[in-house]
N, C-alpha and C positions, 0 to 999 in steps of 0.2 A: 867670502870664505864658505864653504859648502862641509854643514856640519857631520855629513857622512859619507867624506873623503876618507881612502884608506890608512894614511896617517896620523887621522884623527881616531882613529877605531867608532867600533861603535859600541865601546862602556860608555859615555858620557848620554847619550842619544838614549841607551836602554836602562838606565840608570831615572834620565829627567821623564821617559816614557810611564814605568812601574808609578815612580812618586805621581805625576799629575794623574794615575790611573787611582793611586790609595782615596789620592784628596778629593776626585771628582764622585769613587764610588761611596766614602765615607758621607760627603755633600748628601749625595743622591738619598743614602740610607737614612740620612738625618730629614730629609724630605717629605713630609705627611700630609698628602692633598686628603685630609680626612672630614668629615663634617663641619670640622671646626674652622678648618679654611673655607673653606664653601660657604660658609654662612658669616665670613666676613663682607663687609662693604668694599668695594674698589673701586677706584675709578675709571671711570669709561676706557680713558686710553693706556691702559693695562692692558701689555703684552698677549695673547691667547697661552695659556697654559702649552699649547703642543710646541709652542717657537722656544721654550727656555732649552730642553734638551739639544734641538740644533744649534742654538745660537750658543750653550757651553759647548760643544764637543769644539766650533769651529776655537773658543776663545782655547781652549785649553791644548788645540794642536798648533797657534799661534804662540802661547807663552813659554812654550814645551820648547818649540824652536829655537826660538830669542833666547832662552836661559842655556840651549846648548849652542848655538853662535857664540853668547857671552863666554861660556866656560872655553871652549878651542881660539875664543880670539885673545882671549890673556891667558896665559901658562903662569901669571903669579901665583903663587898659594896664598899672598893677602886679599889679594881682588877675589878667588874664587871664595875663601873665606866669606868674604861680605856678601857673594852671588851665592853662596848657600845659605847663610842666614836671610836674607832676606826671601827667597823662595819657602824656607823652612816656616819662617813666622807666619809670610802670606798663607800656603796653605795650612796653616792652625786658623789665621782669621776666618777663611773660606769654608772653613767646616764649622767654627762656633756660630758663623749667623747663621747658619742654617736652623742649627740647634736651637740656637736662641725663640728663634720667628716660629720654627714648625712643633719641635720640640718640648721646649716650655713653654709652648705658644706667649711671646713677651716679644712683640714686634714692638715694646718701647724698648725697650732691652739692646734689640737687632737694630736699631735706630743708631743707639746711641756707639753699637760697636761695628755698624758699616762706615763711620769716621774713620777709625782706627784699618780697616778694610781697605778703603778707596788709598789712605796716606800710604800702605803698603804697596799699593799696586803705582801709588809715582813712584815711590823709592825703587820699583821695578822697570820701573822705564827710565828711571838714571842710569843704573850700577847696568841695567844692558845694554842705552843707548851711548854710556862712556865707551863701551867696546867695538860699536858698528851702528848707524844712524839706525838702518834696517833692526836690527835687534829690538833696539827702544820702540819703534814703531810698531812693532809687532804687538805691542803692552796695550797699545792704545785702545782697540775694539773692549779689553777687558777694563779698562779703565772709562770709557762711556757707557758698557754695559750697567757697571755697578753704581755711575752716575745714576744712572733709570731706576737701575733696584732701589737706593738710596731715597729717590724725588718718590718712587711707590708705596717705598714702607712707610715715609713721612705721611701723604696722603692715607694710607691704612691705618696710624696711629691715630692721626686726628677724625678719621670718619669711624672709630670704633673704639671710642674710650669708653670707661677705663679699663686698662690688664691690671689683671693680680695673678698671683702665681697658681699656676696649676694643681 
């Protein structure tokens, strides 16, 4: 199903466009390669800082997709119900670790709530691979992205203990 078919309009497409543009530039804002980052420890095979902005724009024009595939392949109002909640909660997750990690600099913190993150992003590849296999698959790149963030911030917690709050 081609999510910007004339039947489909394109509210739904310019609707999930705006929302993944708030949560990506809210992220971004939340983002502070400041001293403080710089002068933590990382591990060798840590991403180079210029790959994160390609490699979200490409996740966030994949999940952007998937959630308007999901919304035009069901017309229920309870399926879209759960497909807006679950997009809804995700990006609040996606903007709090940011916060968390650059923000209150507490990458134990950002640890402990990339859990709650990653568990978001399956329930995102349920509720939109229930609707079209392609939709759910589209979740995946962000769902082993945040695997990587997840194995990084754990290696950043233990190579640069202790946090206390800012």
């Amino acid at each position: 199903m081609n999510p910007f078919a004339a039947e489909a309009g394109w509210g739904p497409a310019a609707v999930a466009a705006v929302a993944a543009l708030v949560v990506a530039v809210a992220g971004g804002l939340a983002t502070n390669t400041d001293a403080w980052y710089r002068a933590l420890r990382v591990p060798a095979w840590k991403p180079p800082d210029w790959a994160f902005g390609p490699v979200w724009t490409v996740i966030f024009l994949l999940t952007t997709t998937a959630g308007v595939l999901a919304w035009n392949g069901d017309p229920d109002p309870a399926a879209r119900g759960v497909l807006l909640a679950a997009y809804a909660v995700n990006g609040v997750l996606n903007i709090a670790w940011s916060v968390l990690f650059f923000r209150f600099r507490r990458p134990d913190w950002a640890l402990a709530e990339v859990v709650a993150l990653w568990l978001s992003i399956a329930v995102l590849v349920l509720v939109t691979g229930r609707v079209g296999l392609a939709a759910g698959l589209m979740n995946l790149p962000y769902l082993a992205w945040v695997s990587v963030a997840a194995c990084l911030n754990l290696r950043i917690v233990r190579l640069n203990p202790p946090f206390r709050a800012a």
